[in-house]
C-alpha positions, -999 to 999 in steps of 0.1 A, spaced: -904 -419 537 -880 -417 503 -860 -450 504 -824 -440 511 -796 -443 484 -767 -470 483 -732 -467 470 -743 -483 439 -769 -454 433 -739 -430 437 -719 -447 407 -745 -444 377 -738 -414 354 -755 -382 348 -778 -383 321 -768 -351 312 -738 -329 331 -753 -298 346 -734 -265 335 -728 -234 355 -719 -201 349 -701 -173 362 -696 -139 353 -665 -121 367 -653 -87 362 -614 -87 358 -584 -59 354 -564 -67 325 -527 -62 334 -501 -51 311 -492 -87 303 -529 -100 297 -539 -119 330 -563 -111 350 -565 -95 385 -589 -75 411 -620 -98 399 -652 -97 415 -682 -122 405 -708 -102 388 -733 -129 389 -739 -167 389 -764 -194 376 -761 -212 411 -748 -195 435 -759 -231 459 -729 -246 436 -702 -222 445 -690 -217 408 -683 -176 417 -657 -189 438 -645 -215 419 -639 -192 388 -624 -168 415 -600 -193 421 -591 -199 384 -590 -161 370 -556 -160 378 -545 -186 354 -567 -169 326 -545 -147 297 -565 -127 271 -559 -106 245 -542 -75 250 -562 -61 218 -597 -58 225 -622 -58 192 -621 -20 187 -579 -28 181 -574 -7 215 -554 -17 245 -570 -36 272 -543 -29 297 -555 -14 324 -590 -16 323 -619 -42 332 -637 -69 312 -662 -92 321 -651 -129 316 -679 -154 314 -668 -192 331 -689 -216 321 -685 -251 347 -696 -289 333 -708 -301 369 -713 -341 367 
């Protein structure tokens, strides 16, 4: 029988935080936020972080001019949310 954990046990720190990571794929609108995403894949799905970075995509902006100095309007990206979990 593992000895069960107090309050106390609840308030010490993470050594390290744990990071998670979701990849979404997004439609750039005409004024660079994000819409129609989908989560591609996840580090822990257990965690939730696909919904979670669901949630935030609408508060994301990029860059209207990709690398290649085209447009991005229109089409889909993939947006990579990384998640510090403590």
């Amino acid at each position: 029988m593992t000895p069960s954990k107090g309050p106390s046990d609840l308030l010490i720190p993470a050594s390290q935080p744990r990071e998670a990571v979701a990849i979404l794929n997004c439609l750039v609108t005409n004024d660079g936020h994000l819409t129609d995403c989908t989560v591609q894949g996840e580090s822990s799905p257990e965690l939730g972080v696909g919904d979670a970075a669901l949630k935030m995509a609408a508060q994301f902006q990029v860059d209207l001019m990709g690398p290649d100095g085209k447009s991005r309007a229109g089409s889909f990206i993939q947006v990579p949310v990384r998640i510090r979990i403590r």
